[in-house]
C-alpha positions as CSV (number, residue, x, y, z in Angstrom):
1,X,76.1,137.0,-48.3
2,X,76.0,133.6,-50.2
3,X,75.2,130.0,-49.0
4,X,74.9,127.2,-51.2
5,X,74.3,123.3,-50.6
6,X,76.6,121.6,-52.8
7,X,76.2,117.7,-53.5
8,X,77.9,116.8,-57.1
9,X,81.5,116.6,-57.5
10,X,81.7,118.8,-60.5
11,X,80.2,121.7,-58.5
12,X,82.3,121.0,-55.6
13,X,85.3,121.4,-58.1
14,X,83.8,124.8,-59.2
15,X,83.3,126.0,-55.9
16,X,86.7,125.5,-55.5
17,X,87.8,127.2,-58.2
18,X,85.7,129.9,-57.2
19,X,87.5,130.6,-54.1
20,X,90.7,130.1,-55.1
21,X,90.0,133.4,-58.0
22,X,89.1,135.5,-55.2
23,X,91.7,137.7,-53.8
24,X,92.6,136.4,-50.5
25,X,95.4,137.4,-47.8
26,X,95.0,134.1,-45.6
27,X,94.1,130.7,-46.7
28,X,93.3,127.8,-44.2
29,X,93.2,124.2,-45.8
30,X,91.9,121.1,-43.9
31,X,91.6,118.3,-45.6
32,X,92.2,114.2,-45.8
33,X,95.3,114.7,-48.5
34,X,94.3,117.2,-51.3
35,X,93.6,114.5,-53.4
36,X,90.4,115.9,-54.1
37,X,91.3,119.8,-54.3
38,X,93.4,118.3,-56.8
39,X,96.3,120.9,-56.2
40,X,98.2,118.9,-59.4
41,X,95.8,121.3,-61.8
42,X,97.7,123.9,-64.0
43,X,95.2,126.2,-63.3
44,X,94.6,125.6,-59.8
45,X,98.2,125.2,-59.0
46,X,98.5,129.1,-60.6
47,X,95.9,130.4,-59.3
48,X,97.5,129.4,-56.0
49,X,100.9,130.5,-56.9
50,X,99.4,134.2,-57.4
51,X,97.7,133.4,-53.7
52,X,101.3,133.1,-52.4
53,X,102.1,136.0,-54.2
54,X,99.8,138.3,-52.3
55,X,99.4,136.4,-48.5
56,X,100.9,137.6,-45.6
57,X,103.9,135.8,-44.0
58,X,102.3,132.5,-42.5
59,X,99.5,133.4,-44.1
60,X,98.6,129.7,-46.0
61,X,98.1,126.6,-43.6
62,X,97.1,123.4,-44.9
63,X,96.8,120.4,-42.1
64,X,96.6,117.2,-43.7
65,X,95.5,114.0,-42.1
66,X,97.7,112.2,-44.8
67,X,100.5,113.8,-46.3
68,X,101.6,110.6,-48.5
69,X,99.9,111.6,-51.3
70,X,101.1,114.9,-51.1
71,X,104.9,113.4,-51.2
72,X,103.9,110.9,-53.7
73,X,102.3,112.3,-56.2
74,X,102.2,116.6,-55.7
75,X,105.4,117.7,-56.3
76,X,104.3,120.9,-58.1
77,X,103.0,121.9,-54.5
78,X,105.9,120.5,-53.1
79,X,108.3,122.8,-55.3
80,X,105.9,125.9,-54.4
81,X,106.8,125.0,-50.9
82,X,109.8,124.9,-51.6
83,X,110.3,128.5,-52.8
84,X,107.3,130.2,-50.8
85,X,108.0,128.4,-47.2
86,X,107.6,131.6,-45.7
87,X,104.3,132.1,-46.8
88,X,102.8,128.2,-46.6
89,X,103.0,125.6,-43.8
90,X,101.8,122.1,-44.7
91,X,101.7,119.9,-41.9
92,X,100.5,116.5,-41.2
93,X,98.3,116.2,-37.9
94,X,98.5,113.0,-35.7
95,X,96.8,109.6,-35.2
96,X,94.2,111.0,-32.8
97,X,92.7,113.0,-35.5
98,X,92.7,110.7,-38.3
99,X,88.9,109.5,-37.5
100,X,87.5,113.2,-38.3
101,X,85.9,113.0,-41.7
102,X,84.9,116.3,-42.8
103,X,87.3,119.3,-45.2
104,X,87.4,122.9,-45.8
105,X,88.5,125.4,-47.3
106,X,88.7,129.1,-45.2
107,X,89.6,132.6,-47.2
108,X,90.0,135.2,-45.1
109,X,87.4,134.8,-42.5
110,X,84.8,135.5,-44.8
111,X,84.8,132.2,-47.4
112,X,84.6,129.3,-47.3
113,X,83.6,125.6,-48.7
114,X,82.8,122.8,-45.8
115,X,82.7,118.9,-47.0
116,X,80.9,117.1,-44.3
117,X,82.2,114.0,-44.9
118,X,85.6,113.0,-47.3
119,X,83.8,110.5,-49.4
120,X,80.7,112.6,-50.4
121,X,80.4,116.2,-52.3
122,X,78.5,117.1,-50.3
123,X,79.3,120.5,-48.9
124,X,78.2,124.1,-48.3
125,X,79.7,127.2,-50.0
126,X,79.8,130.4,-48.0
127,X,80.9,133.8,-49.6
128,X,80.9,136.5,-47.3
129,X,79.6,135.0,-44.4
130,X,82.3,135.4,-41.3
131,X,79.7,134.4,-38.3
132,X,78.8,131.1,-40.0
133,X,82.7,130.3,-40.8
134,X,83.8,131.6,-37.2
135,X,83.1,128.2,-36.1
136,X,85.1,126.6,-38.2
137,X,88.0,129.3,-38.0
138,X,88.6,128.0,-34.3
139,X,88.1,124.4,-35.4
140,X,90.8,125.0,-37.8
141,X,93.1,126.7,-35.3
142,X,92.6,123.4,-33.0
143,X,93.3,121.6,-34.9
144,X,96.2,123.2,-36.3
145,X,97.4,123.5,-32.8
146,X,97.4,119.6,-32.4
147,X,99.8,118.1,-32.7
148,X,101.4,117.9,-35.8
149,X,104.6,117.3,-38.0
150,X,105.4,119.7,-40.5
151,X,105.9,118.6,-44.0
152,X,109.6,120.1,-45.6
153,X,109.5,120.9,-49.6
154,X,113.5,119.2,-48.3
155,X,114.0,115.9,-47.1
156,X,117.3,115.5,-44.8
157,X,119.5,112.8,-45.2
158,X,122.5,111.4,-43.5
């Protein structure tokens, strides 16, 4: 059991990538727009590639309180959603949940890295610590329950 306070931005980026290397069968994102994950990284953008690989069916969620970015400006992830949409849901949640300020990232039940607020690094890392992250499991489920539009890798036209 690991816990670590995290408060530069270059260690918040390794914590990340620390995560991400682990194997993991269910991957829970919340964040403002991934903008900070940074997502457009070759290697991140593999290393979650060969998390698709190996999750479970419905098994990556990411709720975004901004998806423009993501259309803007992430169309690697938007092209992984594209062929893995049975694997990842993206979705954007509404207006009344727009004032929260905080991110994580949730592996399996058991990691996870918590950003208190979206304009700081600072953060906790926990590795292997399920009753710290349960809290935040059901937070994530709220607010994945919300509700929420789902972001296509497809946009429809007439």
């Amino acid at each position: 059991m690991t816990r670590e306070l995290i408060t530069h931005w270059t260690d918040y980026q390794t914590a990340i990538d620390q995560l991400l290397a682990m194997p993991c069968r269910k991957l829970c994102i919340y964040d403002e727009d991934l903008l900070k994950i940074r997502f457009d990284d070759r290697k991140r953008l593999s290393e979650l590639q060969r998390l698709l690989q190996s999750a479970q069916p419905g098994g990556i969620r990411i709720a975004l309180r901004n998806a423009e970015p993501l259309r803007r400006t992430q169309m690697h992830l938007i092209e992984l959603l594209a062929v893995h949409a049975h694997v990842i849901t993206i979705q954007e949640t509404s207006q009344e949940l727009s004032k929260l300020r905080d991110s994580m990232i949730l592996l399996d039940e058991q990691h996870g890295l918590i950003r208190f607020d979206q304009e700081q690094a600072r953060s906790k890392l926990l590795i292997n610590e399920s009753d710290e992250l349960r809290p935040y499991m059901l937070r994530f489920d709220e607010i994945w329950k919300s509700q929420s539009v789902v972001i296509s890798a497809t946009s429809l036209g007439l």
